[in-house]
BAZAKE-544554 format. One record per residue: residue number from 1; residue in three letters; x, y, z of N, C-alpha, C, O in turn. Coordinates in pm, 1 decimal. Layout:
{NUM,'ALA',{X,Y,Z},{X,Y,Z},{X,Y,Z},{X,Y,Z}}
...
//
This chain:
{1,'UNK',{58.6,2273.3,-373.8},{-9.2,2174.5,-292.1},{4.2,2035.3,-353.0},{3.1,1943.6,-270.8}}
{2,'UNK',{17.9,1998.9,-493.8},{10.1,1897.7,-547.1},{149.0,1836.2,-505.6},{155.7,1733.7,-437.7}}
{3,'UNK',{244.8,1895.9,-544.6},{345.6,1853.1,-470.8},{367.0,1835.8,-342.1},{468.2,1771.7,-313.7}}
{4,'UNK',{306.2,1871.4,-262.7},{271.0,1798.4,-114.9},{241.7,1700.1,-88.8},{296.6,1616.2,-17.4}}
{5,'UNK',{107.3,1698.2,-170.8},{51.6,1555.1,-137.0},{110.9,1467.3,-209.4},{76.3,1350.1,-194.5}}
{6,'UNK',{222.1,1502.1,-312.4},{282.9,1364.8,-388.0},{410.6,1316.6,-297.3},{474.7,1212.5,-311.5}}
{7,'UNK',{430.2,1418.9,-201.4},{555.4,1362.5,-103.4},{490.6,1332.0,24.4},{566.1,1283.5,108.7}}
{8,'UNK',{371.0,1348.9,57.7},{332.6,1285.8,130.6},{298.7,1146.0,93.2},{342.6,1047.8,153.2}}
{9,'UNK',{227.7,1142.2,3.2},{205.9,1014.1,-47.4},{278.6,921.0,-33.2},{260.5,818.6,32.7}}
{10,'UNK',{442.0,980.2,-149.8},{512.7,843.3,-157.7},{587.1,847.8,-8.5},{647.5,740.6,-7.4}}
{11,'UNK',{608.8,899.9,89.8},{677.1,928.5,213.5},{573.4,839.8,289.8},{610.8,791.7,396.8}}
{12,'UNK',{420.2,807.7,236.2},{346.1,742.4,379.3},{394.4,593.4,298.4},{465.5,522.4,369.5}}
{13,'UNK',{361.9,534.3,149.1},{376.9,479.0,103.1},{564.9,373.0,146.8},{585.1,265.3,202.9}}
{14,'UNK',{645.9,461.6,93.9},{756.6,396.9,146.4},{791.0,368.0,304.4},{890.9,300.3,328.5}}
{15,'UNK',{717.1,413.7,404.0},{732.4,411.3,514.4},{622.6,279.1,566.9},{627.7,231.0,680.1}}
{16,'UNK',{536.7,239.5,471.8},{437.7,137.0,525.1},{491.9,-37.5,460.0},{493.3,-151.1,507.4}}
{17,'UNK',{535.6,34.3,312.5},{610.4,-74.6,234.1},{705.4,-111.2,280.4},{693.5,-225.3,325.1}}
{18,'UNK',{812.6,-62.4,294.5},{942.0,-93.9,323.0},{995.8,-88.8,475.3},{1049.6,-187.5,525.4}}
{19,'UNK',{972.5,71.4,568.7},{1010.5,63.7,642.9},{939.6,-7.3,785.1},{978.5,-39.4,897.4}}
{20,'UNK',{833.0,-9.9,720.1},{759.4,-109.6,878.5},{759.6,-305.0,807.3},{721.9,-394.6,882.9}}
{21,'UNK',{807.5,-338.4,657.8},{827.5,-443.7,649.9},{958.2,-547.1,757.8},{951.5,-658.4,810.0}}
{22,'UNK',{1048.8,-458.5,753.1},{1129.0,-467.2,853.1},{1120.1,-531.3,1014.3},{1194.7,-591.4,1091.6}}
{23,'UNK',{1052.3,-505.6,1013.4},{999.6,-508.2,1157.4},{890.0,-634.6,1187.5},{860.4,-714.2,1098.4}}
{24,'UNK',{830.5,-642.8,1332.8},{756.9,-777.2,1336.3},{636.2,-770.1,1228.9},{589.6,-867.2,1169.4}}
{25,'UNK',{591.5,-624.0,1215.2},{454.8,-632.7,1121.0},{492.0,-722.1,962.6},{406.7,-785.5,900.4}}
{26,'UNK',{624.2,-708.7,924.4},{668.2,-786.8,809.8},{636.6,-912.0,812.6},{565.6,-967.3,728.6}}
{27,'UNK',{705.1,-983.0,943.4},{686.5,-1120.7,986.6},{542.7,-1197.4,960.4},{517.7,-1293.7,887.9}}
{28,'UNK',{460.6,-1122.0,1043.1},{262.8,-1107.9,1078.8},{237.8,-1136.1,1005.1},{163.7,-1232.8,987.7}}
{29,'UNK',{309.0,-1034.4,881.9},{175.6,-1005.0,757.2},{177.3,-1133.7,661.3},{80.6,-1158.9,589.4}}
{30,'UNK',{312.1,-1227.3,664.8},{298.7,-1333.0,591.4},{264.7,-1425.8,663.0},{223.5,-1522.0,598.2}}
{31,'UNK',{264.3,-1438.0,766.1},{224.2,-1536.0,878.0},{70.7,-1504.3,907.8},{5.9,-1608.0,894.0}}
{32,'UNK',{1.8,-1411.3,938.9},{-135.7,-1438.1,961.4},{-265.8,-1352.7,895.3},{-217.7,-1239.4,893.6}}
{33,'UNK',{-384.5,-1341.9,847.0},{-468.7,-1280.0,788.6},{-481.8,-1167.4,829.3},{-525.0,-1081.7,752.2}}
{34,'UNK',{-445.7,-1132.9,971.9},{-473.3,-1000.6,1086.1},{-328.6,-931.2,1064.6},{-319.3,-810.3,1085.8}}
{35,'UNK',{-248.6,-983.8,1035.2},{-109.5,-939.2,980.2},{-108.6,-811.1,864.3},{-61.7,-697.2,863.0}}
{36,'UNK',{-197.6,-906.8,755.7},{-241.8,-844.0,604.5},{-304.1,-764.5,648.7},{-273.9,-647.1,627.2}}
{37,'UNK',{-415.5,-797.5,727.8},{-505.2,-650.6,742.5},{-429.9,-524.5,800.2},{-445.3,-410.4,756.6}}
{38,'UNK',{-337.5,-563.8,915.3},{-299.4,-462.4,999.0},{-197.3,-360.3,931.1},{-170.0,-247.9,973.5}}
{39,'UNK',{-131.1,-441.1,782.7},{-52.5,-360.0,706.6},{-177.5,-276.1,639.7},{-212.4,-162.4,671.5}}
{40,'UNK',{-221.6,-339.6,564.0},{-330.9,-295.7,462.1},{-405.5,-154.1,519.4},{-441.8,-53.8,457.9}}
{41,'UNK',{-412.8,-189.1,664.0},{-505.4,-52.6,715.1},{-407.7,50.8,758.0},{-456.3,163.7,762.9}}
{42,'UNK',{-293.6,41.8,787.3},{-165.8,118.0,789.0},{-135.0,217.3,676.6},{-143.6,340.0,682.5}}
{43,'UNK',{-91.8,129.9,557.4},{-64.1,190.9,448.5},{-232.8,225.7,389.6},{-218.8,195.8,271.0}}
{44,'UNK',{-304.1,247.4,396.8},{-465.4,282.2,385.3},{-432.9,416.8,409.7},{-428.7,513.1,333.2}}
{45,'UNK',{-405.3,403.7,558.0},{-399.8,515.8,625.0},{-295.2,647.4,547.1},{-316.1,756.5,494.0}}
{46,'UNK',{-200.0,578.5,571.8},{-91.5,684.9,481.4},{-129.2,712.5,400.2},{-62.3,806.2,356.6}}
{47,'UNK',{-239.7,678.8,312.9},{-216.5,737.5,166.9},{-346.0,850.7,171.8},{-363.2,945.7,95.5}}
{48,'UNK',{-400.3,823.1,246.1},{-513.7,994.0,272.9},{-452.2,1069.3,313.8},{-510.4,1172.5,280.1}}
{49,'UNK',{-367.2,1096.8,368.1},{-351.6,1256.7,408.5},{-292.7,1344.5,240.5},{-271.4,1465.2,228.8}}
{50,'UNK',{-278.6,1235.9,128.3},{-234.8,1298.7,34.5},{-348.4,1345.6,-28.5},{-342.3,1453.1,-88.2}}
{51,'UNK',{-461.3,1275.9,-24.5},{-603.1,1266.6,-94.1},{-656.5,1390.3,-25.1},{-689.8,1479.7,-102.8}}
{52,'UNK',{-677.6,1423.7,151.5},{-728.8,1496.4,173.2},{-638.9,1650.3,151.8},{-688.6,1758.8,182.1}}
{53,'UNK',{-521.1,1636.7,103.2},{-436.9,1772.5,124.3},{-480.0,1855.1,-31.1},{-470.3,1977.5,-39.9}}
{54,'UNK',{-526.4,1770.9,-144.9},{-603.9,1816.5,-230.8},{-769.3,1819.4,-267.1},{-825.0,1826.4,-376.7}}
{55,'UNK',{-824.7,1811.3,-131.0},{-940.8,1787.4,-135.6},{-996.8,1721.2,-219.5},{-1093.3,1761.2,-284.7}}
{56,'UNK',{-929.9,1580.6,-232.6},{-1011.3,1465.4,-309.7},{-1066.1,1348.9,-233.1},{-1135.8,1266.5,-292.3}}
{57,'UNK',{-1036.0,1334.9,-89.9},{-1075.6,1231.7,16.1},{-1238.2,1196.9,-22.5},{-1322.6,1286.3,-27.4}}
{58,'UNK',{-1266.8,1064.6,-47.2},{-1410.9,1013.5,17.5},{-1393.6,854.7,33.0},{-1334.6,765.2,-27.4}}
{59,'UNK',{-1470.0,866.0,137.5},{-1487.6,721.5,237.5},{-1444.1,598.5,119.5},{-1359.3,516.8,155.3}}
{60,'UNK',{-1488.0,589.8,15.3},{-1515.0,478.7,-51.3},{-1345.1,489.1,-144.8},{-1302.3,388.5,-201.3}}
{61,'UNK',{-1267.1,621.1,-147.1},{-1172.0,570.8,-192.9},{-1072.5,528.0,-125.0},{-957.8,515.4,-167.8}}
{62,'UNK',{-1115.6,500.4,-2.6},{-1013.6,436.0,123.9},{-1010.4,341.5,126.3},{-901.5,290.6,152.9}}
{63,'UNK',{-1124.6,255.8,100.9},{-1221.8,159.4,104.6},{-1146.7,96.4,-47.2},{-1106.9,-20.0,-50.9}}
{64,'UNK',{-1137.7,164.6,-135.7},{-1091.9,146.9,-268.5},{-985.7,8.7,-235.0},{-990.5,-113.9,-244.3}}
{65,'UNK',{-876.6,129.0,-184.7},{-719.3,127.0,-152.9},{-712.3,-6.8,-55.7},{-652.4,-111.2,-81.5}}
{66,'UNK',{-778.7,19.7,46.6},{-784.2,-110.0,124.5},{-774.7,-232.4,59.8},{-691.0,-322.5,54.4}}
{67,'UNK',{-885.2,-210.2,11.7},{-924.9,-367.4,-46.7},{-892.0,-422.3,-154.5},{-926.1,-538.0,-179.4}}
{68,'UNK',{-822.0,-350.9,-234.7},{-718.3,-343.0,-342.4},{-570.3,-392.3,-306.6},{-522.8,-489.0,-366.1}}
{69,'UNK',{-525.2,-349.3,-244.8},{-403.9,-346.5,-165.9},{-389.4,-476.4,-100.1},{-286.2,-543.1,-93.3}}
{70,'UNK',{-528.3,-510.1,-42.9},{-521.8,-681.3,58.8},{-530.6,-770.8,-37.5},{-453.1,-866.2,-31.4}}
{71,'UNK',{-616.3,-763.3,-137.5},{-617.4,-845.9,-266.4},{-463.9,-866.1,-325.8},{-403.7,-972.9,-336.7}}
{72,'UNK',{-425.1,-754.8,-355.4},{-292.8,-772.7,-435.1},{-130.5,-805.5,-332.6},{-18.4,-827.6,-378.4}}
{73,'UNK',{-163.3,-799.5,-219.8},{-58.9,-794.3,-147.2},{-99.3,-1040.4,-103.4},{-27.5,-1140.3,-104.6}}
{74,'UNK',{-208.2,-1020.1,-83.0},{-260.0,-1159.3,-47.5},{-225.1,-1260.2,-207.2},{-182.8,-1374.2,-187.9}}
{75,'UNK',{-242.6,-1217.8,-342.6},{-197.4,-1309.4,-438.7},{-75.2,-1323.9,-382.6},{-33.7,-1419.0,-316.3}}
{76,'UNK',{1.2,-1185.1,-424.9},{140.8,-1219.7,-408.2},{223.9,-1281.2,-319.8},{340.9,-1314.6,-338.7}}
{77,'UNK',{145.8,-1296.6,-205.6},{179.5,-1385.1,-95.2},{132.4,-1493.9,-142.3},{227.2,-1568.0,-116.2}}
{78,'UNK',{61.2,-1555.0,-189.3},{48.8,-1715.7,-235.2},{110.1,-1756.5,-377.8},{100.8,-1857.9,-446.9}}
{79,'UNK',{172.1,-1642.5,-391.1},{254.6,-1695.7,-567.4},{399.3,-1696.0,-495.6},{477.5,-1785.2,-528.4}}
{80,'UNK',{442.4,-1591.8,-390.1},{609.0,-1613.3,-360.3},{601.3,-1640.5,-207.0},{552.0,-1549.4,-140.4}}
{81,'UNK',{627.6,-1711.6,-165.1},{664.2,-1786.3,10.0},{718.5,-1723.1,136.2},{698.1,-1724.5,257.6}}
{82,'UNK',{843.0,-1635.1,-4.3},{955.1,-1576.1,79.1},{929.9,-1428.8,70.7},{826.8,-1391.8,14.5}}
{83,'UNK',{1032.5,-1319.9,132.3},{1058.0,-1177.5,60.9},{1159.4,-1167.5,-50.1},{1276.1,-1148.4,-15.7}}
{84,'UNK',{1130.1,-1178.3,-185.1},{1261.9,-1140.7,-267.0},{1302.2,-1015.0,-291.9},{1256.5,-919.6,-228.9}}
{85,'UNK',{1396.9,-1002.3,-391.6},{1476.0,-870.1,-379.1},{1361.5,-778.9,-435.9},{1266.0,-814.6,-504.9}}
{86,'UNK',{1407.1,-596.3,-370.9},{1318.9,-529.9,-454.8},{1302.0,-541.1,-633.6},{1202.4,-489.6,-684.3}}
{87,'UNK',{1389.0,-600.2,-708.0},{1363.8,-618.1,-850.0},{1318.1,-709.2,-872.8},{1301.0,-718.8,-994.3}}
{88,'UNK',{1257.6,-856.9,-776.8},{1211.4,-944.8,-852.9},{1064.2,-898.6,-935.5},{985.4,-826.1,-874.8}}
{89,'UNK',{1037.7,-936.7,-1052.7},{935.3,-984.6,-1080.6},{779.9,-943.5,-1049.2},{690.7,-874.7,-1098.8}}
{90,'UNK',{799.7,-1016.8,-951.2},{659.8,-1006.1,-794.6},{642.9,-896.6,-782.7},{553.1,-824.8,-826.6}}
{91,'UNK',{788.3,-859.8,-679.5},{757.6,-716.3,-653.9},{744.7,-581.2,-735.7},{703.7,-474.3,-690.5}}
{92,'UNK',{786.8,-605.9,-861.6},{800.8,-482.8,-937.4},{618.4,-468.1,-1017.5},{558.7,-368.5,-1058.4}}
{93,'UNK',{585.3,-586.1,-1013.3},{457.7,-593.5,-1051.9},{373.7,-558.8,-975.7},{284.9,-489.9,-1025.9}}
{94,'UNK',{360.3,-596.7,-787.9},{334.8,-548.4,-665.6},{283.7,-410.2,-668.4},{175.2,-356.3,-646.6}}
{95,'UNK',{441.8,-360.4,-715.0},{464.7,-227.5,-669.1},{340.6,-169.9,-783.8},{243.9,-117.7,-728.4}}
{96,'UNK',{336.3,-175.6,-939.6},{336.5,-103.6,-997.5},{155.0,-118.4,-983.2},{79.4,-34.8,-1032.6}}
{97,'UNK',{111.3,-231.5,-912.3},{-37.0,-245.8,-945.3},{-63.1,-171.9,-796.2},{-184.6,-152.1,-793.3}}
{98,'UNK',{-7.1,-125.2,-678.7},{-55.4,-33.9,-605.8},{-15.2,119.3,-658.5},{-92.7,209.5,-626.8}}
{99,'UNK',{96.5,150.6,-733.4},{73.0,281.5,-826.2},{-51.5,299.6,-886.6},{-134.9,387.8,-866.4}}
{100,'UNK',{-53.3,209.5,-959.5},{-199.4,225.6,-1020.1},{-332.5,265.2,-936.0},{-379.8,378.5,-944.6}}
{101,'UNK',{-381.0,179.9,-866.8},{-455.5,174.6,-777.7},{-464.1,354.7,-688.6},{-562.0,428.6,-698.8}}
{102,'UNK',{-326.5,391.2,-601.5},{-377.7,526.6,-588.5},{-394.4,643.4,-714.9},{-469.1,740.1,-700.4}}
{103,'UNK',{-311.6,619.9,-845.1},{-317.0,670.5,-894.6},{-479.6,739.5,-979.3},{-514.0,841.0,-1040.0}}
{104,'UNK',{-557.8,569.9,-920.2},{-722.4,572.4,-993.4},{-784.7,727.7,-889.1},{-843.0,830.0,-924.8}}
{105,'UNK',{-743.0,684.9,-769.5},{-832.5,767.9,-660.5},{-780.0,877.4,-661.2},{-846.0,966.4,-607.7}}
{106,'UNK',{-636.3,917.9,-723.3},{-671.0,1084.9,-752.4},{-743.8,1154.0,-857.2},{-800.1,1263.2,-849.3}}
{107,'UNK',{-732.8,1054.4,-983.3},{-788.4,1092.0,-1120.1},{-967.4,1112.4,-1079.9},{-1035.3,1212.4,-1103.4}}
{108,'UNK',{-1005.3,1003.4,-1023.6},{-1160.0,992.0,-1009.1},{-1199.5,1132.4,-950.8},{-1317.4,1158.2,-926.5}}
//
């Protein structure tokens, strides 16, 4: 089961990061506050079905993720303008402070 929810995870994860960046929600999300949110509650979303497939789901670690995620996705939008490559910098730091972040809400 653990391995389920770790391919669910990174499967909701890369599909909210990358593959819906693509698209107009990419555009939104640097362009308007309802943008950020509408990713933020997206990829929110994806990342419970990993939480509940090991019976670790509760309200407040959604809540966690959310608001973690809008915080750190919102700096990084006011430190870089543009999208740079997946190795800049930004993003590798991005990336590694939303690892962290679900990584808290399985341990807890």
């Amino acid at each position: 089961m653990l391995l389920a929810a770790f391919l669910v995870t990174l499967g909701g994860h890369y599909f909210t990061e990358y593959t819906l960046q693509k698209t107009r929600l990419g555009i939104l999300k640097r362009k308007s506050f309802w943008g950020l949110i509408i990713h933020t509650s997206l990829w929110t979303l994806a990342m419970c079905p990993g939480l509940w497939l090991l019976d670790l789901f509760a309200p407040w670690k959604a809540l966690f993720l959310f608001a973690t995620h809008t915080v750190i996705d919102a700096v990084k939008m006011s430190i870089v303008s543009s999208k740079k490559n997946y190795f800049h910098p930004t993003n590798i730091i991005d990336q590694l402070l939303h690892f962290l972040t679900v990584v808290f809400v399985y341990i807890k």
